[in-house]
N, C-alpha and C positions, 0 to 999 in steps of 0.2 A: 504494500500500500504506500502511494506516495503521501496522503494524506491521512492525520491523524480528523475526523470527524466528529466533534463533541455528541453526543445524545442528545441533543436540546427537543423537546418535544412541545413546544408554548408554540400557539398560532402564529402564522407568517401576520404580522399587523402591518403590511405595506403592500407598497404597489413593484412588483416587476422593477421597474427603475431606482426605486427607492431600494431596494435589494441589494440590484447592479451596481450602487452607486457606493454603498454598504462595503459590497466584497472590494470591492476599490480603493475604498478607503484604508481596506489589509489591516483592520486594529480589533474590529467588530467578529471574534471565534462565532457568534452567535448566526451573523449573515452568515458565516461561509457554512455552516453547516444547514443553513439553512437552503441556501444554494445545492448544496448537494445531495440532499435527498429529494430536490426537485427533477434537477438537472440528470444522477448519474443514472436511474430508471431509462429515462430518457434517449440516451446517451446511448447503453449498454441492448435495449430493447432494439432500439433502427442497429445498430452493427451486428446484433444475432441474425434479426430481419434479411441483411444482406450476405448473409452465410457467415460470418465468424465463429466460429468453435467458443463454449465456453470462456475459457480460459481466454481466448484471444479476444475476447470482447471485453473479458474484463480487465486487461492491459487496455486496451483502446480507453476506456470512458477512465483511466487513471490518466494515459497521457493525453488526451483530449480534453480532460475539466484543467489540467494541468495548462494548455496552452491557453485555455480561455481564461484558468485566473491571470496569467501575466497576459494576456491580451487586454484585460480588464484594466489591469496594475499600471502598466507600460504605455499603451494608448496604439499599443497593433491592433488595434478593434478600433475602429473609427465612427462613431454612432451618427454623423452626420451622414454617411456614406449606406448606411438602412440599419434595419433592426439588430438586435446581437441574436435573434433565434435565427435569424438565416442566416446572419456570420457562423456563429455555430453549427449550423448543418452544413455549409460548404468545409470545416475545417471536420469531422464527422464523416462526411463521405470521402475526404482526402487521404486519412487516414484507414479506413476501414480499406478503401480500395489498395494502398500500398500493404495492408497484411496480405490480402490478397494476391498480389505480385510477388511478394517471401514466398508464400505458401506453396504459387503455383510454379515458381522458377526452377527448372529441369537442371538435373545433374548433367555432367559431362556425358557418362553412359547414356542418359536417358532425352540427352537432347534431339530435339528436330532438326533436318538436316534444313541448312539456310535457304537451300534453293527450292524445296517445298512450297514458301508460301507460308504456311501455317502459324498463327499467332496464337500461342496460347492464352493471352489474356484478350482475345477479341472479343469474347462474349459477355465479358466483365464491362472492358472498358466501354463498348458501343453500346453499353445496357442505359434504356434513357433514362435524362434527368429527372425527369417530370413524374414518372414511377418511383425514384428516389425520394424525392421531396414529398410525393405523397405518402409514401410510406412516413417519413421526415412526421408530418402532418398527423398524422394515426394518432403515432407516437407520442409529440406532444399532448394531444385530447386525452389520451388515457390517462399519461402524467398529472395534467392539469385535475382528473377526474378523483384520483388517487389522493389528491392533495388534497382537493377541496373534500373531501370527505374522511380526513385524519382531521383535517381544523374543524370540520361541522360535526363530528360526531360526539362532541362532549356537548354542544347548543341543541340538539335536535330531538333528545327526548330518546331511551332507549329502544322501545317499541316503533319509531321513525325510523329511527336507522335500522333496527333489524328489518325490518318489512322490507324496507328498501334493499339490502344488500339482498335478502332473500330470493323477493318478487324479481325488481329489476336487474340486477346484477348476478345473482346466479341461477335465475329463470323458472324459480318452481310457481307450483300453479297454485293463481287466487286462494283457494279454498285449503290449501296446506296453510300457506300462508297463515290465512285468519284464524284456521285451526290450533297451529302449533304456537300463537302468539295471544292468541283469547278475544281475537279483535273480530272486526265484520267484515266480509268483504269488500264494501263501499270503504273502509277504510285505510284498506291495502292500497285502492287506488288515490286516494285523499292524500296518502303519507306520501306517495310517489310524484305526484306533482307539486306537495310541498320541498322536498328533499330536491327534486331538479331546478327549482326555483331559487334555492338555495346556494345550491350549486352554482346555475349561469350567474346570481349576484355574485359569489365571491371568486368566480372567473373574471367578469367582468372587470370589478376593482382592481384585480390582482394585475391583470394586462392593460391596465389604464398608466398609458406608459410613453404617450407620444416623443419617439426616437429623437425627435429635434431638442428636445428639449435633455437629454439625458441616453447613458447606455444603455437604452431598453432592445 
């Protein structure tokens, strides 16, 4: 591990930028850990996504958060020049794709012969962006869904959260649901539209972040 992670488990009480601005400031243990249990999920979920092995993905999201703290630190992240999650996905797919080039690069025995034609990483490198970045995209949503549901699950009333992870999140049916909770049906769906409501507000604040103004 290149980094030591404090446990800090207290609500993120800022915005995205206020975060970024936080780990920048390099004094605040509290943002950086709070950055990375944001961020390494993230991180480590799109470089599995694009084939990395265990292990090799979880190198990647240590020298990956690694380059965006001193990109943070340093000012090689430029926030006038766009957001830091798509700086970070460009610096994410840079990195996943050179494990890939390790991984795939032939021995002496096992090389193709030059006059072949044949590229081994052609199916990598020519794999498009737009499929990356979507994936990129997933990734983030789940992160952000994950989060916001560690900071709302002490506000939400236990019977809220359970219904919800239950019902929505691991898909059993209405009537177990309200069964196995003591509640009604109608209230399975009640807690589910309160709990997503929740959710988009404290997405919303959290990426209330406009770049111009700050590393967001």
């Amino acid at each position: 591990m290149l980094f030591a992670v404090p446990p800090y488990n207290a609500p993120v009480d800022q915005t995205q930028t206020s975060l970024l601005w936080a780990v920048r400031d390099g004094q605040d243990t509290r943002a950086w850990a709070d950055f990375y249990r944001i961020y390494a999920p993230l991180v480590r979920n799109y470089t599995r996504r694009l084939g990395l092995p265990d292990a090799d993905a979880d190198d990647a999201v240590q020298e990956i958060l690694l380059v965006a703290h001193d990109g943070l630190q340093h000012g090689s992240y430029d926030p006038q020049k766009g957001r830091f999650r798509a700086w970070l996905y460009g610096v994410a797919r840079k990195r996943a794709l050179m494990t890939h080039r390790a991984r795939r690069r032939p021995s002496r025995a096992q090389a193709v012969p030059f006059d072949t034609g044949v590229d081994l990483l052609s199916s990598l490198e020519d794999h498009h962006d737009e499929a990356d970045r979507e994936i990129w995209e997933q990734e983030w949503r789940f992160a952000m869904l994950d989060e916001a549901l560690r900071q709302l699950q002490g506000t939400l009333g236990q019977k809220v959260y359970q219904s919800f992870i239950l019902y929505a999140i691991q898909g059993s049916p209405v009537e177990r649901v309200a069964d196995e909770l003591g509640i009604s049906p109608s209230s399975v769906y009640v807690y589910k539209s309160r709990v997503l409501d929740a959710i988009r507000e404290w997405v919303s604040r959290f990426e209330d972040d406009a770049h111009e103004h700050g590393p967001a």
